[in-house]
C-alpha positions in Angstrom: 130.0 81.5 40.2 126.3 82.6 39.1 125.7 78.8 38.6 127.0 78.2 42.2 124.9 80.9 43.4 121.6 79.9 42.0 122.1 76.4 42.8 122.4 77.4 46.6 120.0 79.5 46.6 117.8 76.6 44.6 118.5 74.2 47.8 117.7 76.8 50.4 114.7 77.3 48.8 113.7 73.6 48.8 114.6 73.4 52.5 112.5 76.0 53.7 109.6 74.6 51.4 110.5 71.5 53.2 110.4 72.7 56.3 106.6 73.8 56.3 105.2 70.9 54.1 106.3 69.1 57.5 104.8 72.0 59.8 102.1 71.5 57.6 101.5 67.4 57.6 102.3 67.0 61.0 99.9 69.5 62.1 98.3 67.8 64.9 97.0 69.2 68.4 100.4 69.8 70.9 97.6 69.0 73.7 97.6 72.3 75.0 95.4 75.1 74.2 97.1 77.4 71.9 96.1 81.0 71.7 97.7 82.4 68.5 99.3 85.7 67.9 102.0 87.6 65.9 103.8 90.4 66.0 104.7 93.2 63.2 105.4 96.7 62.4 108.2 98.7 60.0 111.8 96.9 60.4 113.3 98.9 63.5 110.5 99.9 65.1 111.0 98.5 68.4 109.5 94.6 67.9 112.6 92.6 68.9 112.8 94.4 72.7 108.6 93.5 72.9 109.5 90.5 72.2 112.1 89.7 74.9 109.7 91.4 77.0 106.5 89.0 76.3 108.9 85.9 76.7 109.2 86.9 80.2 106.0 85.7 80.8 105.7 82.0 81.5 103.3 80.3 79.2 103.8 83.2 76.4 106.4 82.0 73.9 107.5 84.5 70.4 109.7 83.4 67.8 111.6 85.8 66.8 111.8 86.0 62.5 111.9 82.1 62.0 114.0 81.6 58.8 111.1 79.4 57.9 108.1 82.5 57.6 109.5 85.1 55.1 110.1 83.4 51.8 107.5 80.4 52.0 104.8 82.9 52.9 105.4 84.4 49.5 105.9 81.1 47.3 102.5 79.6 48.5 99.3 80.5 48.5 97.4 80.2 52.1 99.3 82.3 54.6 96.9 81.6 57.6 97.2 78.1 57.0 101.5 77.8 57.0 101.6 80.2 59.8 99.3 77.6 61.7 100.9 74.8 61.0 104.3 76.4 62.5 103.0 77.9 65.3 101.8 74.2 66.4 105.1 72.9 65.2 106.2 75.2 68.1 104.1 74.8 70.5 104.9 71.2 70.1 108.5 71.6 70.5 107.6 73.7 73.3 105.5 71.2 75.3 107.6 67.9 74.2 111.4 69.4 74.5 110.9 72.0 76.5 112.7 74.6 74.1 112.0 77.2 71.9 114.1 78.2 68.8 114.6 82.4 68.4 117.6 85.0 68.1 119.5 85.2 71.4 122.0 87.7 72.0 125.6 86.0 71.6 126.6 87.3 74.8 123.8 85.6 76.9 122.7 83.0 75.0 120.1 82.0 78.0 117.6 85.4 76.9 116.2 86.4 73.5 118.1 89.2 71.9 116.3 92.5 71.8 118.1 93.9 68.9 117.7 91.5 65.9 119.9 93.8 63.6 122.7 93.8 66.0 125.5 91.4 64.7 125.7 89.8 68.2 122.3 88.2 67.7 122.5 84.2 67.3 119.6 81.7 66.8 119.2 79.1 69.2 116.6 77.0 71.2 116.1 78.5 74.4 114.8 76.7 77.5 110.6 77.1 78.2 108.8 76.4 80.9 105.3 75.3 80.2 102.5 74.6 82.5 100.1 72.5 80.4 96.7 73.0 82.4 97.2 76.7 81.5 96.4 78.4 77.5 99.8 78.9 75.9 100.3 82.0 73.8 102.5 81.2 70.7 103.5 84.0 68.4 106.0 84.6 65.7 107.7 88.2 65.3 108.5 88.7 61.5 108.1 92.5 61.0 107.6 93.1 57.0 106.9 90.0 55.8 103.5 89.9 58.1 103.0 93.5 56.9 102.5 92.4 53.1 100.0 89.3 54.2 98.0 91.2 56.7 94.9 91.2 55.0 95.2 87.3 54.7 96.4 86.5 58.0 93.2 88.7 59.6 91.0 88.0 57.2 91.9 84.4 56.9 92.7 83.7 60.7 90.0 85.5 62.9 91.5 83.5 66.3 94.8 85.0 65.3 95.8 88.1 67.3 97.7 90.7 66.2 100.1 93.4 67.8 101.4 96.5 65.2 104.1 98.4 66.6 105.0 102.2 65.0 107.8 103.9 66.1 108.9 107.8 65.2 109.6 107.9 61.4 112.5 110.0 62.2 114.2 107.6 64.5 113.0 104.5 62.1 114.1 105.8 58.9 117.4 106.9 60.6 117.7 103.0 61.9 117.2 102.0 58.2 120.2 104.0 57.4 122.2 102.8 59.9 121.9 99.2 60.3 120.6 99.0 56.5 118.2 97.2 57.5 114.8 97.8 55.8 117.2 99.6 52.8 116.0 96.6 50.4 116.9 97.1 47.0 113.2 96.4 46.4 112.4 99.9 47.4 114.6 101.4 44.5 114.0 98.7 41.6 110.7 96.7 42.4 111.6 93.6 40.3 114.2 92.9 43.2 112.0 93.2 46.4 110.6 90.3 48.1 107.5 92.7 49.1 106.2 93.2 45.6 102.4 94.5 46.4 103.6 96.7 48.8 106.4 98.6 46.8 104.2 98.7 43.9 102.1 101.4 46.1 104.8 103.9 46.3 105.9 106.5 43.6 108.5 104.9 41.3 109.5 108.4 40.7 110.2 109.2 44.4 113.8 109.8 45.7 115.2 107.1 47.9 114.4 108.4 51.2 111.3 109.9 49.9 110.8 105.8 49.0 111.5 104.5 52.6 109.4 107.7 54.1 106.6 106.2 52.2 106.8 102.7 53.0 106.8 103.9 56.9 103.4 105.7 56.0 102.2 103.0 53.9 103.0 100.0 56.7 101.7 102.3 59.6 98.3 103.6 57.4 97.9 99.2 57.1 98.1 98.8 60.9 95.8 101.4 61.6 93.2 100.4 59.0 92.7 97.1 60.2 93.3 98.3 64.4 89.6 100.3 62.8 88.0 97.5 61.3 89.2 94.4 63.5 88.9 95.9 67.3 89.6 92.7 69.2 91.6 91.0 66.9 94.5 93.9 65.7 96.0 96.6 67.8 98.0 99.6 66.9 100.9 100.2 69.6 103.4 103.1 69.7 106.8 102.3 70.7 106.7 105.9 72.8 104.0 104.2 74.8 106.1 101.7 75.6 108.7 103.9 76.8 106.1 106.4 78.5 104.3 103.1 80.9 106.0 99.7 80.4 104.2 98.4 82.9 101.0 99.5 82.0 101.7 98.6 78.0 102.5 94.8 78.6 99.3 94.2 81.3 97.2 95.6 78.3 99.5 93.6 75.5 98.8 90.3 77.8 95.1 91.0 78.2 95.3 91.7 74.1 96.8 87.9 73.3 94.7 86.3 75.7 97.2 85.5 79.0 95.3 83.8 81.4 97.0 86.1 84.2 97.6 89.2 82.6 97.8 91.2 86.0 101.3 89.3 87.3 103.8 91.7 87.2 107.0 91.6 84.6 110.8 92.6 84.9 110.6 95.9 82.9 114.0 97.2 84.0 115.0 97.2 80.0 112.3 99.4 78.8 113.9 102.7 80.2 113.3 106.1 77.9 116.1 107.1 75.3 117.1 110.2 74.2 117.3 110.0 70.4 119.1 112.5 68.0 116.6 111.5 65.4 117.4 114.8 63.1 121.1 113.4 63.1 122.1 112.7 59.5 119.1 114.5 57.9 119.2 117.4 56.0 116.6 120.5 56.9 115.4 119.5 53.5 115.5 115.9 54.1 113.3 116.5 57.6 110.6 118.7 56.0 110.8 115.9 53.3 109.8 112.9 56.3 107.5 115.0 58.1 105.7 116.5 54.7 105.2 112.6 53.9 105.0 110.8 57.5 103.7 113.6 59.4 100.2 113.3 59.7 100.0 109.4 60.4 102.7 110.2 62.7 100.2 112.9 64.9 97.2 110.8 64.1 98.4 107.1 65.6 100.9 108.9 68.2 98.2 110.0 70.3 95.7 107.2 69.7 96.3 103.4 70.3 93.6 101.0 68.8 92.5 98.5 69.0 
């Protein structure tokens, strides 16, 4: 059985290192102009309803956590460079076929699902409609895994825009628990996490939740750094501010990736407020733990949006 197991997991390996070494060589021009972007944030923070939300646009297409980003992104050495070549691989697919492949919701496989962790969630090429004397905005959605190689995707990208999202701790780390997503065994025994650097930064010592209340600071303190020290290229966004002025949150998002025609109005009947018992399942010990460790990020990027 551990044979079996190693050997599939051998094979999906070489397919996905496959699958960008063609990205890669076949890396020509779609003949349209691209303008890149991606999105990230903490798992459950709100990314998969954005990005429903920017597909509504025409000319804006998001992939939503390609199979093909996460673990080649780790196993080779030039970030920028793979996420290029798939982001044209896209576009191409996009201009030539006139689809897009993302996670749909199995219920209505025609619109992009805007709860990834929800079982109902499918992947599927989708129908696009592209006007090809306009710029087309292509970005990928792949919370964590474009949290660890932040500093080489801005650093090595400078065209590349890029959209943080931060939601509540509370309401995230309660998510984590529920859906267990973002509950990687990585957090508890660091030889087992695909996000090495990142859990190496937080207190082997720490409970478990303490553990996951860190990596909430840790991801949101890395959005907000580089929102400082790349205005223009990254931009810290709350989810509350989402939920506070939809409309006035996705005009700014579109002006942020470059949409030619930021001003046209979306469909923003999804983005509603929610009432969220986000003390639910915490101890009084277990709060004062989250808000002793996530507290003061929380105040500091709640009531500022950079970038």
């Amino acid at each position: 059985m551990a044979r079996l197991k190693f050997r599939s997991s051998l094979v999906y390996k070489m397919r996905l290192r496959a699958l960008w070494l063609r990205a890669i060589e076949s890396n020509r021009s779609p003949g349209i102009e691209i303008k890149p972007f991606i999105l990230t944030g903490p798992p459950r923070s709100g990314t998969s309803l954005l990005t429903a939300l920017l597909t509504r646009k025409d000319n804006v297409l998001v992939a939503n956590e390609p199979v093909v980003v996460g673990d080649p992104l780790l196993a080779r050495g030039d970030p920028a460079r793979l996420l290029r070549g798939y982001m044209n691989s896209l576009a191409r697919q996009a201009v030539r076929r006139g689809t897009m492949s993302t996670k749909v919701d199995r219920k209505d496989p025609s619109r992009p699902t805007t709860d990834t962790a929800h079982r109902g969630a499918i992947r599927r090429d989708v129908p696009v409609t592209i006007d090809r004397n306009r710029p087309l905005c292509v970005g990928v959605k792949h919370p964590i895994s474009f949290m660890e190689f932040l500093p080489e995707l801005v650093e090595g990208w400078p065209q590349l825009k890029v959209i943080v999202l931060a939601r509540d701790p509370m309401d995230t780390i309660r998510s984590w628990r529920e859906t267990t997503y973002g509950w990687q065994p990585g957090l508890d025994d660091p030889t087992q996490g695909l996000w090495r650097r990142m859990y190496a930064e937080i207190p082997a010592d720490a409970s478990p939740l303490a553990r996951r209340a860190h990596l909430w600071n840790l991801l949101v303190e890395r959005g907000e750094k580089y929102a400082a020290t790349h205005p223009g290229q990254v931009m810290l966004l709350r989810y509350e501010s989402l939920l506070a002025d939809p409309a006035a949150t996705m005009r700014r998002l579109f002006e942020h990736i470059g949409a030619d025609r930021p001003e046209i109005p979306i469909d923003v009947a999804d983005v509603r407020p929610q009432t969220h018992a986000s003390y639910k399942g915490f101890t009084d010990e277990e709060v004062q733990m989250i808000r002793s460790i996530c507290g003061e990020t929380d105040r500091r990027t709640r009531t500022t949006t950079t970038g």
